[in-house]
C-alpha positions in Angstrom: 11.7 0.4 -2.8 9.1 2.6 -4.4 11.4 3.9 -6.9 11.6 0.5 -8.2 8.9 -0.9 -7.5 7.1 1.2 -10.3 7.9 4.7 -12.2 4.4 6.6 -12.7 4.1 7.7 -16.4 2.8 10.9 -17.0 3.3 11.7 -13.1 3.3 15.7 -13.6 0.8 16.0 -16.4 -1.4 13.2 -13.9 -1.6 15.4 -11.7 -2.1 18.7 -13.0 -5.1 17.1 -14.5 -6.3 16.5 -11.1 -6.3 20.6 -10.4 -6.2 18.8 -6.8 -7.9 21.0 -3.5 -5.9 21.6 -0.7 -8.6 20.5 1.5 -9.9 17.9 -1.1 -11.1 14.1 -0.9 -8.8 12.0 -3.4 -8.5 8.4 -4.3 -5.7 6.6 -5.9 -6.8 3.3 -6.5 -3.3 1.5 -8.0 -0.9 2.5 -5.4 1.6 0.4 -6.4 4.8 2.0 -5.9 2.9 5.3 -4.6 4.5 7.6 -6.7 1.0 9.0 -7.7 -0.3 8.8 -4.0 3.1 10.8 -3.0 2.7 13.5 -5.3 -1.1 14.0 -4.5 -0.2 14.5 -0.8 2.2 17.0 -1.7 -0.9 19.1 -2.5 -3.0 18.3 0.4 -3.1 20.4 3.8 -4.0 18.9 7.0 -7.6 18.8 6.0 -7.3 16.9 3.1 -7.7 12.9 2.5 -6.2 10.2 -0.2 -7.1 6.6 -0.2 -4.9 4.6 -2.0 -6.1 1.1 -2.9 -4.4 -1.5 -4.0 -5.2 -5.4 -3.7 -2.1 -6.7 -3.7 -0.2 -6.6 -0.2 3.5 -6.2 -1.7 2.6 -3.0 -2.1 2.4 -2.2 1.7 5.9 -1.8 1.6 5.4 1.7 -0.2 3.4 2.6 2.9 3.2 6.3 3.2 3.4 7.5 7.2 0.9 10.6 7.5 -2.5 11.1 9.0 -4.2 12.0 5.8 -3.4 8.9 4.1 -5.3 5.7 4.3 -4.6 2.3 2.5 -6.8 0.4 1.8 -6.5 -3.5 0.8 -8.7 -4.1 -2.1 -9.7 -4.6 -5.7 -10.9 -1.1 -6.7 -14.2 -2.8 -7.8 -14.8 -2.3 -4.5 -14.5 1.2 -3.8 -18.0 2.3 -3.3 -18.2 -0.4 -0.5 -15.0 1.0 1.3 -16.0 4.5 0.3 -19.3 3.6 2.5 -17.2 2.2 5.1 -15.2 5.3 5.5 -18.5 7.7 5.2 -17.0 9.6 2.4 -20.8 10.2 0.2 -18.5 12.0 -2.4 -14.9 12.8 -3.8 -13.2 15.5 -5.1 -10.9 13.8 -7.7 -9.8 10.0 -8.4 -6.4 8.5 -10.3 -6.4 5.3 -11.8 -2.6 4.5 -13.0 -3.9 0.7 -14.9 -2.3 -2.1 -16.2 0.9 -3.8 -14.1 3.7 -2.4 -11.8 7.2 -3.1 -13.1 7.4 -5.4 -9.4 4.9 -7.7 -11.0 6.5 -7.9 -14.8 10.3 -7.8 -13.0 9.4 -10.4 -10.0 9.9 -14.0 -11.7 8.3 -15.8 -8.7 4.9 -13.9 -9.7 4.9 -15.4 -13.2 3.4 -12.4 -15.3 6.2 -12.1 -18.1 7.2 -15.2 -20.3 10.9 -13.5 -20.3 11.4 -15.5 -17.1 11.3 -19.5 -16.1 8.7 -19.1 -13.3 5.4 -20.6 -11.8 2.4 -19.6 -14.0 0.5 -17.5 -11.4 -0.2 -14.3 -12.3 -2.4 -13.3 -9.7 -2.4 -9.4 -8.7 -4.5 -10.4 -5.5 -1.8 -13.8 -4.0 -4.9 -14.9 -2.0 -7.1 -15.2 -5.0 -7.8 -18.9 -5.7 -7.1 -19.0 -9.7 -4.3 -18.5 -10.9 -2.6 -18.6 -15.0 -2.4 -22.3 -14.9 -5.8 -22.7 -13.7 -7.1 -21.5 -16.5 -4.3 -22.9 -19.2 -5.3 -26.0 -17.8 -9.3 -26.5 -17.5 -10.7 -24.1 -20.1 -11.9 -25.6 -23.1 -10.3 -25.2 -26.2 -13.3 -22.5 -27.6 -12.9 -20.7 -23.6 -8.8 -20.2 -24.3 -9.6 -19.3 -28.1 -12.1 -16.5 -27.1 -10.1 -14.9 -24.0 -6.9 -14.7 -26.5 -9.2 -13.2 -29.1 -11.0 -10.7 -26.8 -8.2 -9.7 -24.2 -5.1 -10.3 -26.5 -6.2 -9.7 -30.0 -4.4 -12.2 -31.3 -5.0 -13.3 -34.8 -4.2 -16.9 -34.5 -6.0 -17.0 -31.3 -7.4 -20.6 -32.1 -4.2 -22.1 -33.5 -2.1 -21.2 -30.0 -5.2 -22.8 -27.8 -5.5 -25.7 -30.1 -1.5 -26.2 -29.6 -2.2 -25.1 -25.6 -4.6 -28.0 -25.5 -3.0 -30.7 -27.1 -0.2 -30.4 -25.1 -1.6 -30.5 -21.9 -2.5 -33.6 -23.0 0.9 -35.3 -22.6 2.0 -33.3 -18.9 0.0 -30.2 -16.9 1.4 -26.9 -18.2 2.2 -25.7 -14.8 5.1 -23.0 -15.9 5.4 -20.0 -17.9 8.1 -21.4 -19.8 6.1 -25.1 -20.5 3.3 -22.5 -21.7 5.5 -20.8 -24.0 6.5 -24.1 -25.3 2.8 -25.2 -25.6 2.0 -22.1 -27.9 4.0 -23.0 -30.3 5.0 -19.7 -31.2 8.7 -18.5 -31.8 10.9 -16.9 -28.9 11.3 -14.2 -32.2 7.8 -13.3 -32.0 8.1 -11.7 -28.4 5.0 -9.2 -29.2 2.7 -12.5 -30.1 3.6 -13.8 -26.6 3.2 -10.5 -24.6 -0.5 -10.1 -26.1 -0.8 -14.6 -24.8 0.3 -13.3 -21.4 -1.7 -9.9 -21.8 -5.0 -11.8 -22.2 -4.1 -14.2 -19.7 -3.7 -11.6 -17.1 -6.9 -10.3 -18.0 -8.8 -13.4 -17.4 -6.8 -14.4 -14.2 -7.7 -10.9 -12.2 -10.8 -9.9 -14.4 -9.4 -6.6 -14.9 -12.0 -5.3 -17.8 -15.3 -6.2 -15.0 -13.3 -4.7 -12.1 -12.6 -1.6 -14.1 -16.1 -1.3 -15.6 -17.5 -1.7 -11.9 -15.0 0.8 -10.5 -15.5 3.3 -13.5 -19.4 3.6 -12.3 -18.8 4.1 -8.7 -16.7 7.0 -9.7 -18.6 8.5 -11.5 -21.6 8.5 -8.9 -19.0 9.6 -5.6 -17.2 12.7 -8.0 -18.5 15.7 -6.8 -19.7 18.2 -9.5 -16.4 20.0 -11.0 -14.8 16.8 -9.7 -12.0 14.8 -12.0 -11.1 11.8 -12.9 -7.3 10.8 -14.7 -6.9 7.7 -15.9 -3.5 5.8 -17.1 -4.0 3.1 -20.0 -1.7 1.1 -21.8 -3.6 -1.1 -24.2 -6.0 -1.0 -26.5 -9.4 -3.4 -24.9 -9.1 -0.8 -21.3 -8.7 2.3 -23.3 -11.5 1.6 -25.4 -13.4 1.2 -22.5 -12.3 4.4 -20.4 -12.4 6.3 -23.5 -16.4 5.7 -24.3 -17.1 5.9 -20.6 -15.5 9.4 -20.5 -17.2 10.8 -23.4 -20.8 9.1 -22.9 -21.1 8.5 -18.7 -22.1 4.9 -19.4 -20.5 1.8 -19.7 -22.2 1.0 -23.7 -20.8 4.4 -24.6 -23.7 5.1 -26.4 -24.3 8.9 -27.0 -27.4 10.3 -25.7 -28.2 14.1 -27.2 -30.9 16.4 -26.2 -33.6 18.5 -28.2 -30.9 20.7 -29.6 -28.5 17.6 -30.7 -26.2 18.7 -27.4 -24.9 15.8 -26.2 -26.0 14.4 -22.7 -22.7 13.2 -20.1 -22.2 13.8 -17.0 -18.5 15.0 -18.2 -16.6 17.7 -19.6 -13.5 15.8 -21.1 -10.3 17.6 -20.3 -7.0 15.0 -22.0 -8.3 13.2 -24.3 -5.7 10.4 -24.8 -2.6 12.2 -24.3 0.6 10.6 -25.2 4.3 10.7 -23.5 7.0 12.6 -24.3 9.8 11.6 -26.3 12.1 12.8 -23.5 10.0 10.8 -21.2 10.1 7.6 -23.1 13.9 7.8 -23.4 14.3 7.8 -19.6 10.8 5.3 -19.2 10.6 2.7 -22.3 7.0 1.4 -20.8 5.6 5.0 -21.3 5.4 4.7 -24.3 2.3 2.8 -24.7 0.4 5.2 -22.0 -2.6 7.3 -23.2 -3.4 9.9 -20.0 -7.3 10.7 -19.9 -9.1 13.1 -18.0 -12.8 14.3 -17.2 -14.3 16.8 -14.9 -18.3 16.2 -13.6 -20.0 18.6 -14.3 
């Protein structure tokens, strides 16, 4: 199941960036498929510990049977709290693999792409309360017009909610196709109606305040010559991971000292490293991966 469930992009140069301890404390918090979580435990001895986090509890499935592993079932905003819980005070690296498993995109039932008929859910957590059509269907038209503007950068964000609105109008838009239909925008224009999906998504698990939350607590558990690899594949997290890498806060505003060195808490290893060719040949959603990496100093 794991094999399909999600391919890891990047998985060797992932974790070479970790420079992983034998004996070392590691946190994976998008499981997923547990390719990543696998391949870290391949490096640990008996003394060594991974958590692997993941909120959604399909991913259970991929459950890996050893002693040093523990799963645990939660947003990764969270993991300070469950780091507390555990009494781990620090870590010695942490992988963050972001975005959506090719379960959630290739599962129909779970509604995240618009290339199947399905509910409009798109929950990552199935116990969370609002879901896709929730929010298709009781935001304003400004609310819709800002979240496809901010999370989907889409140009004619306020033409698609005006449609979105209107329609809803006549019947409840309760489907992903009845959304796509809503829109107004042609099947042709596949890339206009990933980035309605994207932003969406974004809105429905608050994916930019989880990671922004979970970005901080990592930074305060790594231990000094600790690392930290993270996985994006679009622009808005990238950004985000990118300034929080090279300043050590969540403004990304530089802070330099008397002699115009500039003060972070990290040394930045990858900065934005792409796939392979060979790898995007054999793993068509690589291709959109940037691989980042920073060791506390």
């Amino acid at each position: 199941m794991a094999d399909t469930y999600h391919i890891p992009a990047m998985l060797a140069e992932t974790i070479a960036g970790l420079n992983i301890k034998p004996d070392g404390v590691y946190v994976d918090v998008t499981f997923g498929g547990g390719g990543h979580s696998r391949a870290i435990m391949e490096h640990l001895k008996a003394d060594g510990r991974l958590f692997s986090f993941d909120q959604d509890a399909d991913a259970l499935q991929n459950a890996i049977d050893d002693e040093k592993w523990e799963f645990v079932h939660s947003n990764f905003r969270y993991l300070r709290n469950w780091m507390d819980y555990y009494g781990v005070t620090e870590i010695d690296g942490l992988l963050a693999d972001l975005g959506v498993s090719f379960h959630h995109f290739d599962c129909p039932e779970r509604g995240f792409s618009f290339r199947f008929p399905a509910p409009l859910d798109m929950r990552m957590n199935q116990t969370a309360k609002r879901t896709a059509a929730d929010v298709v269907n009781s935001y304003s038209e400004e609310e819709l017009a800002r979240i496809f503007w901010l999370y989907g950068e889409m140009k004619n964000g306020r033409g698609v909610a005006k449609a979105i609105c209107k329609a809803r109008t006549q019947k409840t838009i309760e489907r992903t196709e009845e959304l796509v239909a809503a829109s107004r925008i042609p099947a042709e224009m596949s890339k206009e109606l990933a980035r309605l999906f994207q932003a969406l998504r974004i809105e429905v698990n608050d994916e930019l305040g989880a990671l922004r939350e979970m970005l901080v607590a990592a930074r305060d558990l790594l231990k000094p010559g600790g690392r930290i690899a993270i996985l994006t594949y679009h622009s808005l997290e990238d950004r985000l991971v990118k300034n929080f890498l090279r300043s050590g806060n969540l403004e990304g505003e530089i802070e330099k000292d008397f002699y115009g060195n500039i003060l972070t808490p990290f040394k930045l290893i990858e900065k934005g490293r792409e796939a392979s060719e060979e790898e995007v040949e054999r793993n068509p959603r690589a291709r959109s991966a940037k691989l980042r990496v920073a060791e506390k100093k």
